[in-house]
Backbone bond lengths (Angstrom), bond angles and torsions (degrees), N, CA, C in turn:
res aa  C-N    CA-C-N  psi(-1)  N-CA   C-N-CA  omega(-1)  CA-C   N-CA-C  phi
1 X - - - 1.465 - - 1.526 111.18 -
2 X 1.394 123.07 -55.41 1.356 124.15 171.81 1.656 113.35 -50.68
3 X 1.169 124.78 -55.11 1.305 115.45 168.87 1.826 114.22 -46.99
4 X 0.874 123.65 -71.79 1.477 123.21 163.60 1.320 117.48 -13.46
5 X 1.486 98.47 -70.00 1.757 100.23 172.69 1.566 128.22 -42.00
6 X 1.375 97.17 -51.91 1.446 110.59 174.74 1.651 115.41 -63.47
7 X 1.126 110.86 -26.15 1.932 98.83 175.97 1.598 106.98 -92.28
8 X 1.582 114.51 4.66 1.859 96.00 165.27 1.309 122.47 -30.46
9 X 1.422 115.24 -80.40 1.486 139.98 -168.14 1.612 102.20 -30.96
10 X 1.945 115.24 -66.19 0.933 147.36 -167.66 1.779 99.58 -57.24
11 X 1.790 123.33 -58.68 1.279 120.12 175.37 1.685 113.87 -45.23
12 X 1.455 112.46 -51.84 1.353 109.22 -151.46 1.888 99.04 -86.84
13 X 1.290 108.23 -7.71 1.445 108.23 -177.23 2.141 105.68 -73.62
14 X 1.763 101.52 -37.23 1.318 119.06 -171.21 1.525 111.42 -77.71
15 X 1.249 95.71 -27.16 1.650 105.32 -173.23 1.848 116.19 -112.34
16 X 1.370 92.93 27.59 2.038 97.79 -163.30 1.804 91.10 -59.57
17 X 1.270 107.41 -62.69 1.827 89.49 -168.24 1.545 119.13 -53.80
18 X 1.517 121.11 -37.73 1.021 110.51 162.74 1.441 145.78 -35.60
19 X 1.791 102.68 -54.91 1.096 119.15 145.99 1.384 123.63 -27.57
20 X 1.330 140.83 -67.02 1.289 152.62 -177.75 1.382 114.11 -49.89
21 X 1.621 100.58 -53.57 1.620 107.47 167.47 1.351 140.29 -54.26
22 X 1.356 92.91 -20.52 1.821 123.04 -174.21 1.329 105.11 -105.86
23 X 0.921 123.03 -15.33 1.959 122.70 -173.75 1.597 91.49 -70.37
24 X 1.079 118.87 158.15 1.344 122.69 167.48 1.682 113.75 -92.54
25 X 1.111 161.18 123.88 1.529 131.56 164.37 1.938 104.95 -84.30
26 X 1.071 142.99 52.14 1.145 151.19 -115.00 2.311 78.81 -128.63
27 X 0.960 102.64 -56.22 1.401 124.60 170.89 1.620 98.55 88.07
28 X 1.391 113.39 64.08 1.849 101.19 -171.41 1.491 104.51 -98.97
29 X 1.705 96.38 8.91 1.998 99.10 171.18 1.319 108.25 -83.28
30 X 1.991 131.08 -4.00 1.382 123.73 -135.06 2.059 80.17 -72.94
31 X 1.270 111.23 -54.32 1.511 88.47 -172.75 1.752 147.26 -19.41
32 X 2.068 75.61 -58.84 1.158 96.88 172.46 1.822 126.08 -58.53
33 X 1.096 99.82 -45.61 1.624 114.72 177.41 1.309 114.87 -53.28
34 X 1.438 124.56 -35.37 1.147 128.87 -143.71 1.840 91.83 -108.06
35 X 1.771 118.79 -41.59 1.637 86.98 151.25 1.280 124.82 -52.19
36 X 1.101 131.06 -46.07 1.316 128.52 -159.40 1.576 107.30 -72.43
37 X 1.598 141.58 -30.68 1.356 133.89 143.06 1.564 115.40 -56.14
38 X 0.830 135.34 -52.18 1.249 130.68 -133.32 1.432 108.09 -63.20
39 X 1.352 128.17 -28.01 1.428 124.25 -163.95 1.801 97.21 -98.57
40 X 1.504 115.83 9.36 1.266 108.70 -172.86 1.527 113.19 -96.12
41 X 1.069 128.83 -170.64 1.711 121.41 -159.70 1.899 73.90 -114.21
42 X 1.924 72.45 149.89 1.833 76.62 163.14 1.820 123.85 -71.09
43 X 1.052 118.21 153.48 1.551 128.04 175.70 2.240 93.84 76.67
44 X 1.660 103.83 34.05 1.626 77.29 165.80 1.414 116.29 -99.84
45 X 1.405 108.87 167.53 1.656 98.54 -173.80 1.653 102.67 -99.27
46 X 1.637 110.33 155.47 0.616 122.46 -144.44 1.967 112.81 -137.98
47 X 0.679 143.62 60.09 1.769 152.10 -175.80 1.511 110.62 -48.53
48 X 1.287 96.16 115.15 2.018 118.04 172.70 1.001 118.28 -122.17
49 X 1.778 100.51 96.02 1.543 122.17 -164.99 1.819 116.90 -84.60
50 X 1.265 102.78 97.68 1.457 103.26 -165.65 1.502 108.48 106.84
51 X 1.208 129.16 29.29 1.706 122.67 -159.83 1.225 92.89 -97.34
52 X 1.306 147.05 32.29 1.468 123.21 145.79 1.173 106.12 66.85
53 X 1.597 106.06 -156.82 1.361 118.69 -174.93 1.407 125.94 -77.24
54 X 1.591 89.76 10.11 1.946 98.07 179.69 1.686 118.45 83.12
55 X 1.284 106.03 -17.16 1.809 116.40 167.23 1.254 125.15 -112.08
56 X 1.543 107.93 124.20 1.188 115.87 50.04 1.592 87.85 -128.51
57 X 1.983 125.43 -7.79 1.178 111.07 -178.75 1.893 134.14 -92.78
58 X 1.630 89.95 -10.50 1.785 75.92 151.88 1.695 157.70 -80.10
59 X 1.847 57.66 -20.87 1.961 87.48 176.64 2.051 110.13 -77.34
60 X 1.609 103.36 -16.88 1.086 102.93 -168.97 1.979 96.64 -85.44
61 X 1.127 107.34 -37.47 1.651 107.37 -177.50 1.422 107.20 -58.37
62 X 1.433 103.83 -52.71 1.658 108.58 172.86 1.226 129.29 -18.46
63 X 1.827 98.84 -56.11 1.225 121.62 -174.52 1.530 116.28 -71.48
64 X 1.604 113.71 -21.91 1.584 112.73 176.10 1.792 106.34 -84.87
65 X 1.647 105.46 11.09 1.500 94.42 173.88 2.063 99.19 76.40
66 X 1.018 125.76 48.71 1.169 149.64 129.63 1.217 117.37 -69.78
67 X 1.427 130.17 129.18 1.703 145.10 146.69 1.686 107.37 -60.52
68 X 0.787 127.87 98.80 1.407 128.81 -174.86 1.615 128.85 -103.45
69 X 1.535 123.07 115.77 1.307 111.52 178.19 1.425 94.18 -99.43
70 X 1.629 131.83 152.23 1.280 136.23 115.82 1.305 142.12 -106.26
71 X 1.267 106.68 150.53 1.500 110.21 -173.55 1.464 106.96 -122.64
72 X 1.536 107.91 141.26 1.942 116.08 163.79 1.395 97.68 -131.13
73 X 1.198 101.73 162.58 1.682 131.75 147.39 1.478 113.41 -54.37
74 X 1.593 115.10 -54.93 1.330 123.54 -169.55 1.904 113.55 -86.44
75 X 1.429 111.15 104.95 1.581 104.72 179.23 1.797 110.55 -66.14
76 X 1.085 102.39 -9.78 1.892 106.15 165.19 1.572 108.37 -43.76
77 X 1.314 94.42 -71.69 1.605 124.96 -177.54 1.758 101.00 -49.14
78 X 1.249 99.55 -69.03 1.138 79.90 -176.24 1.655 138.60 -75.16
79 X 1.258 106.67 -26.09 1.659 106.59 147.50 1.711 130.75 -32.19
80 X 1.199 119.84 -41.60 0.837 143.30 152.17 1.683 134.63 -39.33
81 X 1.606 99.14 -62.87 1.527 95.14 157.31 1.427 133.30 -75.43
82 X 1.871 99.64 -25.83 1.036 89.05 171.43 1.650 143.83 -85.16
83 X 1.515 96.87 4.85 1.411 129.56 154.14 1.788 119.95 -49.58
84 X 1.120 104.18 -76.44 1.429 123.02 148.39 0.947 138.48 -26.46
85 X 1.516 131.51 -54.41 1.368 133.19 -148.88 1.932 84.30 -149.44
86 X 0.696 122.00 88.54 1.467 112.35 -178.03 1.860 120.17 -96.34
87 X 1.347 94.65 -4.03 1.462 113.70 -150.94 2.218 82.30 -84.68
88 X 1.127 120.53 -41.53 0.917 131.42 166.85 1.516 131.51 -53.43
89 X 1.575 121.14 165.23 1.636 99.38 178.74 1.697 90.13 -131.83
90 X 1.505 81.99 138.99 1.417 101.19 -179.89 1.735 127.13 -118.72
91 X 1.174 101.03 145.42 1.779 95.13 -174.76 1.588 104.08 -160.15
92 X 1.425 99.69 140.07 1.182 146.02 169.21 1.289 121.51 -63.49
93 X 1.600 136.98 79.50 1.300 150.26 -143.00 1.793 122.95 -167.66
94 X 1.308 124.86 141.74 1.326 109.05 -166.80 1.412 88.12 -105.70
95 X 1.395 131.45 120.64 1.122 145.40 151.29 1.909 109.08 0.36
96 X 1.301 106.04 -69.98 1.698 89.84 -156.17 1.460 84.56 -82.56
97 X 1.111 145.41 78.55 1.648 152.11 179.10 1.846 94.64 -160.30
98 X 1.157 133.04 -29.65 1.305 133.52 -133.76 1.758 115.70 -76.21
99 X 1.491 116.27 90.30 1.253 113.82 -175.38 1.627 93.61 -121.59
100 X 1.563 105.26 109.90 1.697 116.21 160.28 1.222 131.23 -98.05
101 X 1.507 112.97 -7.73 1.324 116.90 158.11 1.645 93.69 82.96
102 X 1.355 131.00 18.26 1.456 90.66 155.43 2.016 89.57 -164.63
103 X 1.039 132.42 -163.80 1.679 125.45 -152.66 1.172 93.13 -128.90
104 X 1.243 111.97 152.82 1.732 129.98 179.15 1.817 109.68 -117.55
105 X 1.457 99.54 173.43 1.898 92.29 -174.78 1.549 68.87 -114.88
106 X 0.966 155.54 19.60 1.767 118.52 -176.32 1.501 82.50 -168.89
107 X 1.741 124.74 127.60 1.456 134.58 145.09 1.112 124.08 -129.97
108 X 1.475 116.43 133.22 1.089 132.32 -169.57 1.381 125.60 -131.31
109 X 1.322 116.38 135.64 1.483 135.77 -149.26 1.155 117.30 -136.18
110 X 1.993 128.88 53.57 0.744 147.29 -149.16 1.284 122.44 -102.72
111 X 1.326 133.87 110.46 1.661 138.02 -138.84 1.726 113.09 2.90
112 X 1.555 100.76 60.26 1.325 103.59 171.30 1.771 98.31 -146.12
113 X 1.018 135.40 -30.37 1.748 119.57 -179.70 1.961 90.66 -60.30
114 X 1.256 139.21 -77.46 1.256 153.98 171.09 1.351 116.39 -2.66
115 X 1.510 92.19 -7.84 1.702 91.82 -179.97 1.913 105.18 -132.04
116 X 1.257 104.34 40.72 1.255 132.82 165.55 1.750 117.79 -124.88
117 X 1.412 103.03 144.28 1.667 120.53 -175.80 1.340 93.60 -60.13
118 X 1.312 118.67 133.07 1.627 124.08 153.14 1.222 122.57 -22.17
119 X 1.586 136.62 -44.38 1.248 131.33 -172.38 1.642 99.12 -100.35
120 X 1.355 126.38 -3.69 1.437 120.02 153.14 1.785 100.79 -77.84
121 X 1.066 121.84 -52.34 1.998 112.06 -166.13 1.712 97.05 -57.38
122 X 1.417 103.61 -35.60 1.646 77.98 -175.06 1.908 114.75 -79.34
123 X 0.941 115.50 1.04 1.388 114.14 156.47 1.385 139.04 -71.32
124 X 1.563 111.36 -29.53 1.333 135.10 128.41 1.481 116.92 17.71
125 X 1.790 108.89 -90.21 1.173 125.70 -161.25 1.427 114.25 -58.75
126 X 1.684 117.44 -25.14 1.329 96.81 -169.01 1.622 97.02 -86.72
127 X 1.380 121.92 -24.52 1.322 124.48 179.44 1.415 90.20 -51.94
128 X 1.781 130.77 -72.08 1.131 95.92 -129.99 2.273 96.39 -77.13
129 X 1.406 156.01 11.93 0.882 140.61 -159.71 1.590 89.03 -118.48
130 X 1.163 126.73 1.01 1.713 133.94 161.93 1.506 103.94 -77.00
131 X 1.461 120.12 -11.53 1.477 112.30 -163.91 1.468 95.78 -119.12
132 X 1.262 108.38 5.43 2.081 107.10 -161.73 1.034 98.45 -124.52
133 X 1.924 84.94 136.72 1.869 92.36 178.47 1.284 89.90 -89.70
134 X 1.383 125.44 177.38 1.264 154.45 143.47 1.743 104.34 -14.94
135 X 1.599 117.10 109.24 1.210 119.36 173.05 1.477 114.41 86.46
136 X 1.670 130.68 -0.60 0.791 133.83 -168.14 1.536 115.60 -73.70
137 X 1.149 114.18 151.25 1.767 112.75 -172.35 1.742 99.97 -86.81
138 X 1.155 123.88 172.56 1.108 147.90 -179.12 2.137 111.87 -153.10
139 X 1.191 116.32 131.89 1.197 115.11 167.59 1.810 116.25 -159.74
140 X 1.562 104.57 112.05 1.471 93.76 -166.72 1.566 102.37 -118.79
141 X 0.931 158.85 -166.75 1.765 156.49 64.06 1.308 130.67 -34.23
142 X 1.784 88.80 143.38 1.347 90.49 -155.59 1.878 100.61 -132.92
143 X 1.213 151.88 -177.40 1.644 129.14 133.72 1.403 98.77 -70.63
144 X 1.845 82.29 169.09 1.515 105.42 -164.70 1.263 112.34 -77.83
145 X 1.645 132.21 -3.99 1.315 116.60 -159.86 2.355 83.50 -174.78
146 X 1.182 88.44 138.26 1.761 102.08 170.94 2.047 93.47 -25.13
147 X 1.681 88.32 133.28 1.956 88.33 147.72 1.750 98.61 132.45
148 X 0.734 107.24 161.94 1.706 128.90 177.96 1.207 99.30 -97.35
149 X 1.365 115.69 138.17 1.855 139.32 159.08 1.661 96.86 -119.75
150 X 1.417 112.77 165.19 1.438 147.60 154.81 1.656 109.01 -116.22
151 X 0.840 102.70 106.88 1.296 116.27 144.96 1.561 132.06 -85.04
152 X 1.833 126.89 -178.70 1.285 92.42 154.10 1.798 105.10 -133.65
153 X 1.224 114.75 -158.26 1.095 111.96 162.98 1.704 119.38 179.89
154 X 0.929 96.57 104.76 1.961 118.13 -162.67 0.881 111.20 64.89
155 X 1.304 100.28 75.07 1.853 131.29 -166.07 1.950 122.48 29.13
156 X 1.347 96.39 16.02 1.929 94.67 175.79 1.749 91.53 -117.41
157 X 1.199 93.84 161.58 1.839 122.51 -164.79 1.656 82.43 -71.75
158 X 1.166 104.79 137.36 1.819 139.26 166.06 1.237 109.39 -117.81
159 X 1.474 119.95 107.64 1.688 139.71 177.79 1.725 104.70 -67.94
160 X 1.457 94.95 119.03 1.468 81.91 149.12 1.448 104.39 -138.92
161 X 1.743 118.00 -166.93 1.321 106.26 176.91 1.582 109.00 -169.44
162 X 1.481 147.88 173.16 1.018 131.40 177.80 1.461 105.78 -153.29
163 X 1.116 128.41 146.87 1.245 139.46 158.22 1.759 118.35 -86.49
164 X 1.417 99.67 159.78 1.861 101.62 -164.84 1.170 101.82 -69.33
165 X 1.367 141.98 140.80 1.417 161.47 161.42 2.252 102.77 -22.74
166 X 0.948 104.05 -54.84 1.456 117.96 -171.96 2.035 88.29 -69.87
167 X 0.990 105.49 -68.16 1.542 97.58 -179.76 1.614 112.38 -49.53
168 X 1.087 113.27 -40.27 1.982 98.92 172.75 1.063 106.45 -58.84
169 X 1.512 122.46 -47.82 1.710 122.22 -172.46 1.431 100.41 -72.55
170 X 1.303 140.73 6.76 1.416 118.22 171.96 1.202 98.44 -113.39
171 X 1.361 146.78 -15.36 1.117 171.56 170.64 2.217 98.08 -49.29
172 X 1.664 91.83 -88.64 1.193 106.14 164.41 1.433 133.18 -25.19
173 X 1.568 116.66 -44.21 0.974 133.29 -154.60 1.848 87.69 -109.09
174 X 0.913 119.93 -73.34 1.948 105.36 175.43 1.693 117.68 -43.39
175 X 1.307 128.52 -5.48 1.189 136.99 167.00 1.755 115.09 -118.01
176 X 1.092 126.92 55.43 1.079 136.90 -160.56 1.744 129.54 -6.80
177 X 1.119 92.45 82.71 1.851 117.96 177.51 1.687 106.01 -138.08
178 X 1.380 95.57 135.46 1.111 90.22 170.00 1.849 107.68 -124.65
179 X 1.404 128.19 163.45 1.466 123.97 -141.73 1.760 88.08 -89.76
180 X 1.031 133.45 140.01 1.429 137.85 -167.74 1.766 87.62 -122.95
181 X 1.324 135.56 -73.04 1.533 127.18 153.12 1.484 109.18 -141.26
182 X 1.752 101.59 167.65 0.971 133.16 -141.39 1.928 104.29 -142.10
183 X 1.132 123.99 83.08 1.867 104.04 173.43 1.731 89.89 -116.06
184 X 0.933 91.20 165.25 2.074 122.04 169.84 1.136 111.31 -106.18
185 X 1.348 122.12 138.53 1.730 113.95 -155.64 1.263 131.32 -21.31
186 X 1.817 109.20 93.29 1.292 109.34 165.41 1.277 121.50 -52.45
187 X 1.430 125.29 143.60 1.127 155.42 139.01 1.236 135.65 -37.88
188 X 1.175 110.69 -37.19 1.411 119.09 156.96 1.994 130.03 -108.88
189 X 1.380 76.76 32.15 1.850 88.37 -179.80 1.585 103.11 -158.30
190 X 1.582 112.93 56.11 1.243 113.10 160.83 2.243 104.56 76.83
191 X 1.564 101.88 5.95 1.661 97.98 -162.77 1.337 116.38 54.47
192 X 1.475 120.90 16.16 1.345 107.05 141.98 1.544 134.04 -24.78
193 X 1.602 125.71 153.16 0.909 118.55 174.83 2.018 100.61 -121.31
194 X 1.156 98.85 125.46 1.395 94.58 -151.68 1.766 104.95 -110.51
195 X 1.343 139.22 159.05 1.549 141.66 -171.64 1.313 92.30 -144.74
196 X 0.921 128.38 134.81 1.569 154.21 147.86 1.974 116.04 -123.53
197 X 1.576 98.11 123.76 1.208 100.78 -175.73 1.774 100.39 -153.81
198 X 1.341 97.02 166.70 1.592 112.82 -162.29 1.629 104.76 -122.07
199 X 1.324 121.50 114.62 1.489 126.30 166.30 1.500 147.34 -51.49
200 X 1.618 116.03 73.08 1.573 101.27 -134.58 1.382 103.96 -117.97
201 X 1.259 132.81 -0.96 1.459 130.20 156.58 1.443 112.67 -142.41
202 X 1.252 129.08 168.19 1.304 137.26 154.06 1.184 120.42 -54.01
203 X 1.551 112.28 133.06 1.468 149.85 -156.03 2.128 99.70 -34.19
204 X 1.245 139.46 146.84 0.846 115.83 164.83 1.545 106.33 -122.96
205 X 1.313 120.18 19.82 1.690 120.47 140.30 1.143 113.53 -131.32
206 X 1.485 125.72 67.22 1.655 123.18 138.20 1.262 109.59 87.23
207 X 1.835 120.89 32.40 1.346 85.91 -174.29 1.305 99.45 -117.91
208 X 1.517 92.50 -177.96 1.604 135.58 -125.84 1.797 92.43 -59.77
């Protein structure tokens, strides 16, 4: 499993067009996305942690008139969007490293925290309430229940992993979020397992 973990960065950097080819733009997150905008003011900015090549869901926020940052691990990926979508700002960064120096109303962590070791996701939280203003949304995926899977993807092992449901919510809640909703593989979003949460006080262990 640790080996696995460790060739994420390295898979999606070797396999970026693939990736692209294989993404669906199908948009079966629009539900999901669209709680997670909807209560926000127009022109707020907005951080997509792990967003790939920016399709089909950065380009889709864009389009609701979102300010949009994304960030990858892989400069493939992000070459790519920023090919594409240029109107946007893009950067090249490994998630549990991620200091931008200034707060977002909306972050999102969209089949990309899940492919971090448990004691990397829980590092996560203080990143993501270092990046949130006051009231800011949060919405990531997660598995449905504690444990490591393999997957694959262009035939080499793809890490994923999850922490227990009660540990995100204590997680959430010691970094000031509180759970706005919560399903276990939806059904109508691929059985995703999906988190939506709202940013409502300062951190209550210290973070970063």
């Amino acid at each position: 499993m640790s080996s696995a973990a460790q060739q994420i960065i390295s898979l999606y950097r070797r396999h970026a067009a693939a990736w692209v080819r294989a993404r669906s733009t199908s948009l079966m997150e629009k539900h999901w996305l669209d709680r997670f905008v909807d209560p926000l003011p127009a022109g707020a900015r907005l951080l997509d942690i792990g967003c790939g090549a920016g399709d089909p869901i950065a380009r889709y926020l864009m389009g609701r008139g979102f300010a949009l940052t994304g960030v990858d691990s892989s400069p493939e990926l992000i070459a790519i969007a920023q090919e594409k979508m240029p109107a946007a700002r893009w950067s090249v960064a490994d998630m549990r490293e991620l200091q931008l120096d200034q707060q977002f109303d909306g972050m999102l962590a969209w089949d990309s925290m899940f492919h971090l070791t448990p004691d990397d996701q829980r590092l996560m939280f203080p990143i993501f309430a270092a990046h949130a203003n006051l009231g800011a949304r949060l919405m990531f995926t997660s598995g449905p229940a504690y444990g490591d899977a393999i997957g694959e993807f262009e035939g080499e092992p793809l890490y994923h992993s999850s922490l227990d449901p009660s540990e995100y919510r204590l997680l959430l809640d010691q970094n000031g979020f509180e759970v706005v909703d919560h399903i276990v593989e939806d059904p109508d979003c691929g059985f995703r397992t999906v988190w939506l949460a709202r940013f409502v006080r300062a951190s209550r262990s210290g973070a970063i």
